[in-house]
C-alpha positions as protocol buffer text, in pm:
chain_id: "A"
residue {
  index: 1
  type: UNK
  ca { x: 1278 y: 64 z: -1957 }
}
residue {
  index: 2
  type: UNK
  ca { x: 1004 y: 252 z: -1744 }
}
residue {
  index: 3
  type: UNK
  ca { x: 846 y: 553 z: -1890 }
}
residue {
  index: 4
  type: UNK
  ca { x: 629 y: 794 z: -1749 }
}
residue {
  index: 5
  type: UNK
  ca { x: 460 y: 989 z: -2051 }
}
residue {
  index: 6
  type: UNK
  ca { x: 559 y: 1289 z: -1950 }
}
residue {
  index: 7
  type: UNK
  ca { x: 842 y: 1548 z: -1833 }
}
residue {
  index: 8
  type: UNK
  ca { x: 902 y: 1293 z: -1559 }
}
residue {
  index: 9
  type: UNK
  ca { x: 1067 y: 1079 z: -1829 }
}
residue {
  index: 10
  type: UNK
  ca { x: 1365 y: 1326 z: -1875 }
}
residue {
  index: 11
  type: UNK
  ca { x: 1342 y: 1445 z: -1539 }
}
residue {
  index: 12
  type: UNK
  ca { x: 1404 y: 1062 z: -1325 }
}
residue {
  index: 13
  type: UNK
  ca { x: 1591 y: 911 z: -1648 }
}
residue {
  index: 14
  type: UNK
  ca { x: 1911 y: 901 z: -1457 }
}
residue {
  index: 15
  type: UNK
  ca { x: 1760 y: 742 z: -1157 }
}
residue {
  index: 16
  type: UNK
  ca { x: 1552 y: 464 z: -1310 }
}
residue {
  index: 17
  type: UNK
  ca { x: 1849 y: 380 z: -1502 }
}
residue {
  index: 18
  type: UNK
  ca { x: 2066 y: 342 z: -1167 }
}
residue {
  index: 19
  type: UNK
  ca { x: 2159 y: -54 z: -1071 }
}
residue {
  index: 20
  type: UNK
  ca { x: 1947 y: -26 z: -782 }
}
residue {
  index: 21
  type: UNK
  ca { x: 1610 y: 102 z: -945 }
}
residue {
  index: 22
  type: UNK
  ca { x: 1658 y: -214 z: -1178 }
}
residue {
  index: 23
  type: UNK
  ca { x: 1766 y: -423 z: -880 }
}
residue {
  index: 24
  type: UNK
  ca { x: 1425 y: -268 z: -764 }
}
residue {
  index: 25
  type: UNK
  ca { x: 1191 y: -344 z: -1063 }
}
residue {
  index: 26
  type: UNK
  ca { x: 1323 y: -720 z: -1049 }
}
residue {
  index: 27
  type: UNK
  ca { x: 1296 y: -769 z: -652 }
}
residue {
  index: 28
  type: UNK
  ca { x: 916 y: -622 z: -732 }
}
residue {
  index: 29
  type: UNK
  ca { x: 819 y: -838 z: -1012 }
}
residue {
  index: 30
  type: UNK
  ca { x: 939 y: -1165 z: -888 }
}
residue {
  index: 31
  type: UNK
  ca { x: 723 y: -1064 z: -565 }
}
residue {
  index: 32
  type: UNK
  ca { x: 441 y: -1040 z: -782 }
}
residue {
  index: 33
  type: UNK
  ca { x: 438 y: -1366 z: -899 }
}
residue {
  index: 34
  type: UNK
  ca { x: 486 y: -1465 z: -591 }
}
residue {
  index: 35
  type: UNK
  ca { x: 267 y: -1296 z: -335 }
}
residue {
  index: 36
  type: UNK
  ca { x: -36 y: -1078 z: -317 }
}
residue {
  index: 37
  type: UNK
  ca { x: 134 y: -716 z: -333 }
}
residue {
  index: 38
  type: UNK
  ca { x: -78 y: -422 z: -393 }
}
residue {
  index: 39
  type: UNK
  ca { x: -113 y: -210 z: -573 }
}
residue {
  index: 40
  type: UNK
  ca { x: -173 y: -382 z: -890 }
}
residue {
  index: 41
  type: UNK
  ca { x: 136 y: -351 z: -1099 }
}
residue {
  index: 42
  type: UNK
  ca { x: -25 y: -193 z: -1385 }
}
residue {
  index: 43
  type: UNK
  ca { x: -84 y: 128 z: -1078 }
}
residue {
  index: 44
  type: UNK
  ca { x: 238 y: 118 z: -945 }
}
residue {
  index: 45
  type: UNK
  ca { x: 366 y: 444 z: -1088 }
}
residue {
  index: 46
  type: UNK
  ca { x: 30 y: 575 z: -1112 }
}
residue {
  index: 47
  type: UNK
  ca { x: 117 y: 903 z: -891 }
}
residue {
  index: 48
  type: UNK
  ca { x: 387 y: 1030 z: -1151 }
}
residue {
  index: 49
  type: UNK
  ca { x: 116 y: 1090 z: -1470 }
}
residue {
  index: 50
  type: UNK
  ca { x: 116 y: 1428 z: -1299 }
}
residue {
  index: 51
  type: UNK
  ca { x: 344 y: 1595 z: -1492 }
}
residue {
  index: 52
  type: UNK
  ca { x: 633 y: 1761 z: -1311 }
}
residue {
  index: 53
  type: UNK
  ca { x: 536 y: 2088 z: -1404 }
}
residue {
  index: 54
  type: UNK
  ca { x: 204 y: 2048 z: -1324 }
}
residue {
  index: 55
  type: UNK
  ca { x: 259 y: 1936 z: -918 }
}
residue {
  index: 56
  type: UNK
  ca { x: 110 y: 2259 z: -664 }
}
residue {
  index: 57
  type: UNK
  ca { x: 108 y: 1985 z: -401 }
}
residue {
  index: 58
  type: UNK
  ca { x: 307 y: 1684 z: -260 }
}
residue {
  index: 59
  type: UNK
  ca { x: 96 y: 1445 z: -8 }
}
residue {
  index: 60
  type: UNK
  ca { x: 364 y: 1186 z: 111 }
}
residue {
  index: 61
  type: UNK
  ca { x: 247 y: 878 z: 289 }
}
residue {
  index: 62
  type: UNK
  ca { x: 390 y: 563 z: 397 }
}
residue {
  index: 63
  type: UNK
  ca { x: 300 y: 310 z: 162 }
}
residue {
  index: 64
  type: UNK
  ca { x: -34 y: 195 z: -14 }
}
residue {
  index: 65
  type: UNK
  ca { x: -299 y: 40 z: 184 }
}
residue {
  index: 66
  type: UNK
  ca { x: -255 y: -322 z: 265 }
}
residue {
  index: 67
  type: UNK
  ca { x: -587 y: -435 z: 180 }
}
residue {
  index: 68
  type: UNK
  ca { x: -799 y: -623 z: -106 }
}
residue {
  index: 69
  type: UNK
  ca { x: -926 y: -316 z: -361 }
}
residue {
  index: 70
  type: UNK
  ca { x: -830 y: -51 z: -148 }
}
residue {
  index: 71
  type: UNK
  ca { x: -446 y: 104 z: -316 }
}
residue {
  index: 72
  type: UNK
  ca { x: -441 y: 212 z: -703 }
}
residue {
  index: 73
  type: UNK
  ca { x: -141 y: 409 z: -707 }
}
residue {
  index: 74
  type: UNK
  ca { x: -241 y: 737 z: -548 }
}
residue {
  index: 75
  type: UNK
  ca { x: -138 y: 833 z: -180 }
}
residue {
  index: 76
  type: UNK
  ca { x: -487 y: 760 z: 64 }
}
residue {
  index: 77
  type: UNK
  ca { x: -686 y: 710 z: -287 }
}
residue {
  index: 78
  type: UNK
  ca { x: -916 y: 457 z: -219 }
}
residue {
  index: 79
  type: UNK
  ca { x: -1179 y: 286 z: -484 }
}
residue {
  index: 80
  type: UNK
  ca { x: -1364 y: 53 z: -276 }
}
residue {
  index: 81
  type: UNK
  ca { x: -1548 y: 116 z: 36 }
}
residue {
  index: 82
  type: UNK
  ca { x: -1605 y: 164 z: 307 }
}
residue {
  index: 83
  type: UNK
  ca { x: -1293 y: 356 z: 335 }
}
residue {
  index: 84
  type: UNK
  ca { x: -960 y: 293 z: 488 }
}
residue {
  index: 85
  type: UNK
  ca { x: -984 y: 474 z: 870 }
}
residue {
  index: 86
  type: UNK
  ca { x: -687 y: 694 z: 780 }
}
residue {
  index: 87
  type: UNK
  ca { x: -911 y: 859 z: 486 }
}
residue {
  index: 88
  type: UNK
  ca { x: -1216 y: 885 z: 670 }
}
residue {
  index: 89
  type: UNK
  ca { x: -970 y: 1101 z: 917 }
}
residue {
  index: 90
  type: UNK
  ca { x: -843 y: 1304 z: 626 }
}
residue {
  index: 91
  type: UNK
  ca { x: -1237 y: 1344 z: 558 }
}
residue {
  index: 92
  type: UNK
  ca { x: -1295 y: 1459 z: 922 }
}
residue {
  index: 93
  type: UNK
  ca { x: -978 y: 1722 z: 899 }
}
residue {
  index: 94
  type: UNK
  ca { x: -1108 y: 1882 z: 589 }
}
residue {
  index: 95
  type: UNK
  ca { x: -1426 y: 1917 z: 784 }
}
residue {
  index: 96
  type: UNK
  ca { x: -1279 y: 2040 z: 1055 }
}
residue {
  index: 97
  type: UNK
  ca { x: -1037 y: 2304 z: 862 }
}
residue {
  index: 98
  type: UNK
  ca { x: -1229 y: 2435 z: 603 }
}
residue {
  index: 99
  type: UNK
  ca { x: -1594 y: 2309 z: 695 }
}
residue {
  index: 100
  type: UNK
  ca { x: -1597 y: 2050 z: 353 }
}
residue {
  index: 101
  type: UNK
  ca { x: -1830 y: 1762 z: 382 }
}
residue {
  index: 102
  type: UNK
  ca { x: -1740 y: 1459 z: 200 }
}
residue {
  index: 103
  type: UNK
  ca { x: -1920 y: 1143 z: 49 }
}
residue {
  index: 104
  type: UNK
  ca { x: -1710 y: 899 z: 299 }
}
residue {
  index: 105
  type: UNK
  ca { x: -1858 y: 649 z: 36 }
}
residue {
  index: 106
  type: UNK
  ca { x: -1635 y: 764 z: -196 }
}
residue {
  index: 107
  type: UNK
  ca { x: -1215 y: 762 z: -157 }
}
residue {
  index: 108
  type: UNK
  ca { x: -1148 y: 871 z: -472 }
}
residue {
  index: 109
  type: UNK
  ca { x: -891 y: 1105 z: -480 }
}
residue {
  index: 110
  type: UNK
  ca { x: -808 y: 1192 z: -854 }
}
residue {
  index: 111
  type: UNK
  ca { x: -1028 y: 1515 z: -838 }
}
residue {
  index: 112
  type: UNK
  ca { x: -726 y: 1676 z: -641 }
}
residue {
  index: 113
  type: UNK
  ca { x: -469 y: 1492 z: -856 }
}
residue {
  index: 114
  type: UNK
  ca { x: -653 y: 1639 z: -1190 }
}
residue {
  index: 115
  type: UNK
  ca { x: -566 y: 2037 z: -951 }
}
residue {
  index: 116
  type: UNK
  ca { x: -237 y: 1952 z: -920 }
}
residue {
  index: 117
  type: UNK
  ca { x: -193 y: 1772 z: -590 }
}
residue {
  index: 118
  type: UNK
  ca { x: 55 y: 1428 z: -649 }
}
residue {
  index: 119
  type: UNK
  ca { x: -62 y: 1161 z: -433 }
}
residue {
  index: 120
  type: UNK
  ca { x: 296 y: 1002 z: -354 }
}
residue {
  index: 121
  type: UNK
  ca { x: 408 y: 733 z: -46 }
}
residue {
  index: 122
  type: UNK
  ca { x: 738 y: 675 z: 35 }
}
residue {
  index: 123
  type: UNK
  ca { x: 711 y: 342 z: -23 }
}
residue {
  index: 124
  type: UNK
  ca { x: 526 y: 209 z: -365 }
}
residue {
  index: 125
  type: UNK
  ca { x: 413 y: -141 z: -330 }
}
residue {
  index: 126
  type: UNK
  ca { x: 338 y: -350 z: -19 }
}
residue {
  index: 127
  type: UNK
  ca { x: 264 y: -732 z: 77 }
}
residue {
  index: 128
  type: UNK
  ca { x: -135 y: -814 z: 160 }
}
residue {
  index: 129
  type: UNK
  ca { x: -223 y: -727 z: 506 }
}
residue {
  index: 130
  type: UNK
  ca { x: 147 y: -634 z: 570 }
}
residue {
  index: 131
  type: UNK
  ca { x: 224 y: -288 z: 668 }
}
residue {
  index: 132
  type: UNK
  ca { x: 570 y: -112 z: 577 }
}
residue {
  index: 133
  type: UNK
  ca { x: 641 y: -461 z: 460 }
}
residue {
  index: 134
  type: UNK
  ca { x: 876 y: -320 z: 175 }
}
residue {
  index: 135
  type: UNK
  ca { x: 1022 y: -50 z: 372 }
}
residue {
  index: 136
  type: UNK
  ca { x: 1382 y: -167 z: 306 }
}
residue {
  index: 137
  type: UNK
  ca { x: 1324 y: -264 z: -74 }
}
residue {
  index: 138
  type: UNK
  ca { x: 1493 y: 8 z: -192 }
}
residue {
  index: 139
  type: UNK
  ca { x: 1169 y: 227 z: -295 }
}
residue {
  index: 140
  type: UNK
  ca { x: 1261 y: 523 z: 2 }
}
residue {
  index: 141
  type: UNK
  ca { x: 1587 y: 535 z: -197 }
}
residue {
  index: 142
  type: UNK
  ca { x: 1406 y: 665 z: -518 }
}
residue {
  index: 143
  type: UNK
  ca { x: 1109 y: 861 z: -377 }
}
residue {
  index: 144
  type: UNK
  ca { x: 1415 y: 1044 z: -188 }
}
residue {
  index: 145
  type: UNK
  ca { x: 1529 y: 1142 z: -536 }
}
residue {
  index: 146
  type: UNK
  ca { x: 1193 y: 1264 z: -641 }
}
residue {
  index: 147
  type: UNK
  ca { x: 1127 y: 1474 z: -351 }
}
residue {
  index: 148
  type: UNK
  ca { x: 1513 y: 1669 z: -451 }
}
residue {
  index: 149
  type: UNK
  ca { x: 1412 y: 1682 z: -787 }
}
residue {
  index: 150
  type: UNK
  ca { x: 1059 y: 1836 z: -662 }
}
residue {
  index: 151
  type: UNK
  ca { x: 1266 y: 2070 z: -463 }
}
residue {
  index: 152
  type: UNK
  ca { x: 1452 y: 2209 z: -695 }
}
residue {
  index: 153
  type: UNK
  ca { x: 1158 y: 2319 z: -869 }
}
residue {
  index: 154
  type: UNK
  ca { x: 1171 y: 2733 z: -918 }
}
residue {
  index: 155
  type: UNK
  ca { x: 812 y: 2721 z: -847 }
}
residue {
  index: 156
  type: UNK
  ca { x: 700 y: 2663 z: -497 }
}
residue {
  index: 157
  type: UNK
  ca { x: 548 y: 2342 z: -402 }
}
residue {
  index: 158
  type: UNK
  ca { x: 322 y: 2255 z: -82 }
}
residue {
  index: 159
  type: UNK
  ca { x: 509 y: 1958 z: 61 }
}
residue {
  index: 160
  type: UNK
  ca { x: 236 y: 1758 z: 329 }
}
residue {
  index: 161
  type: UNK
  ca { x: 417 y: 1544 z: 529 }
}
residue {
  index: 162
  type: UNK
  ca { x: 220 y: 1255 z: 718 }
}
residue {
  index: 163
  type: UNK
  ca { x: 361 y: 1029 z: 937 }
}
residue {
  index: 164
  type: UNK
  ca { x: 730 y: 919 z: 999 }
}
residue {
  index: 165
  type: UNK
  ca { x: 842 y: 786 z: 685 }
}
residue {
  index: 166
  type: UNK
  ca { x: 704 y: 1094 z: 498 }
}
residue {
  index: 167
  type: UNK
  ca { x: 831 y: 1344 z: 808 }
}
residue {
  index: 168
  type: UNK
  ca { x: 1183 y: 1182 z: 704 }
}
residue {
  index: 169
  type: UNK
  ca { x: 1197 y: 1339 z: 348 }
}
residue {
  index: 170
  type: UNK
  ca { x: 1204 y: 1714 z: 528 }
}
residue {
  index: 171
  type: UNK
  ca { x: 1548 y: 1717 z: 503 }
}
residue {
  index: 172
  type: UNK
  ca { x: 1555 y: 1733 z: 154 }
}
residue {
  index: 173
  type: UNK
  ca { x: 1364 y: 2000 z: 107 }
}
residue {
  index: 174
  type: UNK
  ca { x: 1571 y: 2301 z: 140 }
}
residue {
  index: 175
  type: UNK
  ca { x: 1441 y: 2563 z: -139 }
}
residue {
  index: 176
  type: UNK
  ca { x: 1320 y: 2878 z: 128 }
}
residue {
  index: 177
  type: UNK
  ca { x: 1012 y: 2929 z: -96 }
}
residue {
  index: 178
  type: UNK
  ca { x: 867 y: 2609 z: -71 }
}
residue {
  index: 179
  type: UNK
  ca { x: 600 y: 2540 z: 248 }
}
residue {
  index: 180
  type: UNK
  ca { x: 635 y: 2229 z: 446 }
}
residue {
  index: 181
  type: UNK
  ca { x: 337 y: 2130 z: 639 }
}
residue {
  index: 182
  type: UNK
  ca { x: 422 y: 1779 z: 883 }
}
residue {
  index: 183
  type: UNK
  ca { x: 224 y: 1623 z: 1154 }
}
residue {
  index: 184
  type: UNK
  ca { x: 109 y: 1328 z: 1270 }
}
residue {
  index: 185
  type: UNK
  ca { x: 11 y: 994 z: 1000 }
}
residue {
  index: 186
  type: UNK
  ca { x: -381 y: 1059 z: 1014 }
}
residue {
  index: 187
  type: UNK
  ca { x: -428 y: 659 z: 1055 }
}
residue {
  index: 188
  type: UNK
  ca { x: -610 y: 604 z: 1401 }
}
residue {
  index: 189
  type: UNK
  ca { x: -355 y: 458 z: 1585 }
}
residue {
  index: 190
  type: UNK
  ca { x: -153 y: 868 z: 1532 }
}
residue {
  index: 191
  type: UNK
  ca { x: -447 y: 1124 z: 1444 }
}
residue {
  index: 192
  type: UNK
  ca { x: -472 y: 1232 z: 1765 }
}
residue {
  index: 193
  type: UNK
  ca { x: -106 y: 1294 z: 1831 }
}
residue {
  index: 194
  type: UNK
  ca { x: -115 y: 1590 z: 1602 }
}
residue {
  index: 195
  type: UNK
  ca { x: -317 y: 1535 z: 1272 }
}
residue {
  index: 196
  type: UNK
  ca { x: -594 y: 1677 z: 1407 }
}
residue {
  index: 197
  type: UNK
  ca { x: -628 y: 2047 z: 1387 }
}
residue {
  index: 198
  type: UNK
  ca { x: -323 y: 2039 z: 1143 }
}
residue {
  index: 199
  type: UNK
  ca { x: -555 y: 2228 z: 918 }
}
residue {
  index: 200
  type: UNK
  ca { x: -359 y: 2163 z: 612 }
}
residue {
  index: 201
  type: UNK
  ca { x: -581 y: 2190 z: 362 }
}
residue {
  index: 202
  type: UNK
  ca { x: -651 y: 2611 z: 446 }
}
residue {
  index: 203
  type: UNK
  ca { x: -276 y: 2623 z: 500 }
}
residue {
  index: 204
  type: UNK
  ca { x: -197 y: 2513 z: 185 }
}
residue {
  index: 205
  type: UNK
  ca { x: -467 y: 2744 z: -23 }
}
residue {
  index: 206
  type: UNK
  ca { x: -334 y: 3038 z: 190 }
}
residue {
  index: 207
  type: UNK
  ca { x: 27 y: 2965 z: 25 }
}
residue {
  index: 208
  type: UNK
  ca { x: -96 y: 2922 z: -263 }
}
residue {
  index: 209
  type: UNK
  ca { x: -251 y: 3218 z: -335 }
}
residue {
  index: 210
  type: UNK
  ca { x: -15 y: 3425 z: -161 }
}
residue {
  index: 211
  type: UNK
  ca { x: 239 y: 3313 z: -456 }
}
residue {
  index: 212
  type: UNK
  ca { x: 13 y: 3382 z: -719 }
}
residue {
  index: 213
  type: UNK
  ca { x: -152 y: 3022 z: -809 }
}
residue {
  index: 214
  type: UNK
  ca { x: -524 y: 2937 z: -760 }
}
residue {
  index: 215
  type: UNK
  ca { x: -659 y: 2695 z: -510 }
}
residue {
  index: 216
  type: UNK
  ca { x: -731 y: 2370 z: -445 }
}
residue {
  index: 217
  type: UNK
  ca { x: -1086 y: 2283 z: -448 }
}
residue {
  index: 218
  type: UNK
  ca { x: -1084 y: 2014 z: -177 }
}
């Protein structure tokens, strides 16, 4: 049985115990042995060892990058460079928002993870070079069931909604004092439709101090 390590355990014990999580887990593995799918499986659940208690933050994505090296787990975490276009984007919003220059060397995200921010997609695993290739493998099924659970969270949470697949999961997230922030997928083919001049990152700090919890240091 999957196990997190944490309060997720008790928290998605139900769901990963559902027929179609297992169906899931067995459509995944056999794909493993059988094509190159990224992340690698040891990272696949990589964005739930932060704890449920400990999430400020939700950046949703589509699904990891496609590419050799680039996806361990984490939402638009990258540990090989040059970096994917869609982070070097993210890089150029900070900028932009809150005047932040980044290494765009360096796509490490877990500094914001370690703050509280989870780094989730929609989907968790995709085929090499193949975008949204496991859209319909029953992952948007479960990370539906973790944004609810998120949302019924007492504690406000910063949802950051990026692109369509992400922009999707609004409507389950009903809970009045959470913030929703949505544009645009900040990949170059959608920045400019929106992504740009989001200025999430000061939007999000401004929320969070207003209800009493410290800041992100982006």
């Amino acid at each position: 049985m999957l196990e997190f390590h944490n309060d997720w355990d008790s928290i998605l014990y139900e769901e990963v115990n559902k027929d179609y999580f297992i169906d899931i887990l067995n459509k995944v593995n056999k794909l493993y042995q059988e094509k190159t799918i990224y992340p690698p499986k040891k990272d696949v659940f990589n964005a739930f060892r932060l704890s449920y208690k400990d999430v400020k933050v939700v950046i949703l994505g589509q699904d990891p990058y496609h590419g050799e090296g680039e996806a361990h787990g984490y939402a638009f975490s990258c540990l090989k460079t040059p970096i994917p276009p869609s982070l070097k984007n993210i890089y150029k919003e900070l900028y932009s928002d809150l005047n932040i220059q980044k290494d765009m060397l360096d796509g490490n995200l877990l500094p914001w993870v370690k703050q509280g921010v989870m780094l989730l997609n929609t989907g968790l695993t995709v085929e090499k070079d193949k975008p949204n290739s496991h859209k319909d493998i029953g992952w948007h099924t479960f990370t539906d069931s973790v944004i609810e659970k998120l949302n019924e969270r007492e504690k406000p949470v910063v949802f950051i909604l990026w692109g369509n697949n992400a922009r999707e999961k609004k409507k389950l997230i009903t809970n009045p004092q959470h913030l929703v922030i949505e544009s645009a997928h900040p990949s170059p083919f959608s920045a400019n439709h929106g992504f740009f001049g989001s200025k999430p990152f000061s939007r999000t700090n401004d929320f969070l101090v207003k209800n009493g919890m410290s800041k992100i240091n982006w």
